[in-house]
C-alpha positions in Angstrom: 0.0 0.0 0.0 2.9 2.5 0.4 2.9 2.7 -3.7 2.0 6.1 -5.0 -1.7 7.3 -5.5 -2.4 10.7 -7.5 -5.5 12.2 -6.8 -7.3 15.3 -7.1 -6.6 18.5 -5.0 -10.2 18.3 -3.6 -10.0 14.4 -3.2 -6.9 14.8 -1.3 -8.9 17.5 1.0 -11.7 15.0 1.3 -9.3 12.5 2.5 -7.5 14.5 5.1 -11.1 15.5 6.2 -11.9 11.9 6.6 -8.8 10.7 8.6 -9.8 13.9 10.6 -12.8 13.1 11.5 -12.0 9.5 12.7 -9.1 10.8 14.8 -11.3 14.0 16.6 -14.2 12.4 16.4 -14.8 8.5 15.8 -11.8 7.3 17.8 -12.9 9.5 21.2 -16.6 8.1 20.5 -15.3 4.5 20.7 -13.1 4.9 23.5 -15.9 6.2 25.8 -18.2 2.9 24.8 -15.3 0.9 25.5 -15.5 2.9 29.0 -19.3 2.7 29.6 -19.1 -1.2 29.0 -16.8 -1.6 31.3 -18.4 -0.3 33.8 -21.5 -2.9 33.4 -19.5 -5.1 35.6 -17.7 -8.9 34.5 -15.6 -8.4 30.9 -15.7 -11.7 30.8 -19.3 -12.2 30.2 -19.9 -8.7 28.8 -21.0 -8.6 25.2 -21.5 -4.7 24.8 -17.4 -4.4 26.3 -16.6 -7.4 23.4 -18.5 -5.3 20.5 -16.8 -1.8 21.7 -13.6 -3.5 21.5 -14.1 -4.8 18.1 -15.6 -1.9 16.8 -12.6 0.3 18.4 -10.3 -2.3 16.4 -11.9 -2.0 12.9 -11.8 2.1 13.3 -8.2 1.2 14.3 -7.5 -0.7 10.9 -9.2 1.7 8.7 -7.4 5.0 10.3 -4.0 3.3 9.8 -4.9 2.4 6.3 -6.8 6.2 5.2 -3.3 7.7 7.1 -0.9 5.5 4.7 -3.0 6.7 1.6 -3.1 10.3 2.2 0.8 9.4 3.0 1.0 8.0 0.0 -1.1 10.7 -2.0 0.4 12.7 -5.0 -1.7 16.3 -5.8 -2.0 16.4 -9.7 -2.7 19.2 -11.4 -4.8 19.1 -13.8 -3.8 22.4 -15.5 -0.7 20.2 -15.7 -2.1 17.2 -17.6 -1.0 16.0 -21.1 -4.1 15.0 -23.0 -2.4 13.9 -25.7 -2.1 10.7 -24.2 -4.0 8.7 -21.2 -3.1 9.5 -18.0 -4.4 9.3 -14.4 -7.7 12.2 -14.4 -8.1 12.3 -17.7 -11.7 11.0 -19.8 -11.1 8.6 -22.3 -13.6 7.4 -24.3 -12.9 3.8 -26.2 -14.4 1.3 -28.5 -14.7 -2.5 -27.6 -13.2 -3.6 -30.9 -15.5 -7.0 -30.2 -19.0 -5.9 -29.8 -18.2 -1.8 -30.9 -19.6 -0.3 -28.0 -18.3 2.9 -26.5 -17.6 3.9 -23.3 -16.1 7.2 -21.5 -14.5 6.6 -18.2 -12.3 9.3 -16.0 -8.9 7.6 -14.9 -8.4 8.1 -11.1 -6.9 6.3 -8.2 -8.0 3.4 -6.4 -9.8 5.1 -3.5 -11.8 7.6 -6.1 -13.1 4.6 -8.4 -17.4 4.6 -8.5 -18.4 2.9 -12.5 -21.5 4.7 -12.0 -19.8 7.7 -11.7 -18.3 6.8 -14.6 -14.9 6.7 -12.7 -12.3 4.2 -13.5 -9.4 2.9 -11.5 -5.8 3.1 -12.8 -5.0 0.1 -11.1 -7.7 -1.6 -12.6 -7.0 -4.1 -15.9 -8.9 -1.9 -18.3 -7.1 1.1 -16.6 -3.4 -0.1 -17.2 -4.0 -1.2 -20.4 -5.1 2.4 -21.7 -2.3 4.1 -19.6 0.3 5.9 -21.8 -2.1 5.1 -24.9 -2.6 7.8 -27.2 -6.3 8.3 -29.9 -6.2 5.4 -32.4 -4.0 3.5 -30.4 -5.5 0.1 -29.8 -4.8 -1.4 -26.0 -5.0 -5.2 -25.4 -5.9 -5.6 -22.5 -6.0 -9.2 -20.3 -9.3 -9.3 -18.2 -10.5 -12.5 -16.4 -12.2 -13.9 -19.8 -9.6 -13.4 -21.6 -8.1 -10.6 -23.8 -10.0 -7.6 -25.1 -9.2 -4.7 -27.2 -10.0 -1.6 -26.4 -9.4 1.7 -29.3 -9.1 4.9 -28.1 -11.2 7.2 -29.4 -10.7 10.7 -27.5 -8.7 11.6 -24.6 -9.7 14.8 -22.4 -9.7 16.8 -19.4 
């Protein structure tokens, strides 16, 4: 996970936000039910102290992981981005060269990716295949039923 993520200014600022709001917020929440249960008596047989506890643990996990990504986060600029060619936060738009259909997906890191947004991720088969490819350039691309090919029609912002 320590590999390099670009993202958006204002994804960036919605992570930070995020890992914000768990530290200020989340993680005091769950300490004081941790504190609550264990004042019902016997830990041993208390349920509610067992749930806290778990609950504290998964917040744990995900604010380690959220602080390694925004860590790990590169600002792009996307005054700064070459359309010439695909690149992460740019829209391509391809052709299936098998059944012709078109689609238009912006490239974007893991933690951004929504398909009904229309929002691609990079690390994503389809999305490594089309990286670097320029319009007219036809991308193979190996995807769990085998290999497709995908021709890029138009690349913008």
């Amino acid at each position: 996970m320590s590999e390099v993520m670009y993202v958006s200014k204002e994804s960036f600022e919605k992570m930070k936000q995020e890992l914000h709001e768990m530290l200020t917020v989340q993680r005091p929440a769950a300490s004081r039910a941790i504190a609550e249960a264990r004042e019902k008596g016997d830990l041993r047989e208390n349920a509610e102290y067992d749930a806290a506890k778990e609950a504290q643990g998964i917040l744990e996990a995900k604010i380690a992981k959220l602080e390694i990504m925004v860590h790990s986060a590169r600002i792009v600029d996307e005054s700064q981005i070459d359309t010439s060619k695909v690149s992460v936060l740019t829209k391509v738009t391809f052709t299936n060269m098998a059944t012709k259909k078109k689609s238009t997906f912006q490239l974007v890191a893991e933690k951004e990716a929504n398909l009904k947004e229309g929002r691609l991720s990079v690390s994503s088969p389809i999305g490594q295949g089309l990286l670097g490819k320029t319009v007219g350039e036809i991308a193979e691309v190996s995807v769990p039923n085998g290999k497709m090919k995908l021709k890029v029609n138009a690349i913008a912002l």
